[in-house]
Residue, then its C-alpha position, 0 to 999 in steps of 0.5 A: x325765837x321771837x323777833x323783837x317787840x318795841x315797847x313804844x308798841x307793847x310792853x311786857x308784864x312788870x316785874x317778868x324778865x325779858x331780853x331788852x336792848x336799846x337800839x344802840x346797845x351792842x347786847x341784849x340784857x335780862x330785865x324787868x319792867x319796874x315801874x310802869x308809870x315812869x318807865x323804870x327797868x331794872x336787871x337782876x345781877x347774880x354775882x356774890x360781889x352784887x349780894x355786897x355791894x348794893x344787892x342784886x337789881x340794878x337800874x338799867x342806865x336807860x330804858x330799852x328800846x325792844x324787848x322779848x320774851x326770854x327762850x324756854x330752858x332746855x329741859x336735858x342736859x342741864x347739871 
């Protein structure tokens, strides 16, 4: 895997999941450039209760500090 980028640096296209952390963080978090102007992050939640209560993005609490590229999926392997 790629090491991780600071978005004071680089930040990814808007509206691409990534792997975010911030700096304090203990885990990293699937998530999306939003808006680029105000540095707005959002992540997509899968769970039903997520379909229900408010819908699937969520904003991030803060913005990230880092970022990556998510890793490819496996191609074998998968059911």
């Amino acid at each position: 895997m790629k090491d991780w980028i600071p978005t004071k640096e680089k930040l990814p296209e808007q509206f691409v999941v990534v792997l975010t952390i911030h700096e304090d963080d203990l885990y990293p978090v699937p998530a999306y450039l939003y808006d680029t102007s105000e540095n707005i992050w959002m992540r997509r939640s899968e769970g039903p209760e997520d379909k229900i209560i408010g819908g699937g993005h969520k904003l991030l609490s803060r913005a990230p500090t880092h970022w990556m590229p998510l890793p490819k999926h496996p191609k074998e392997g998968i059911t």
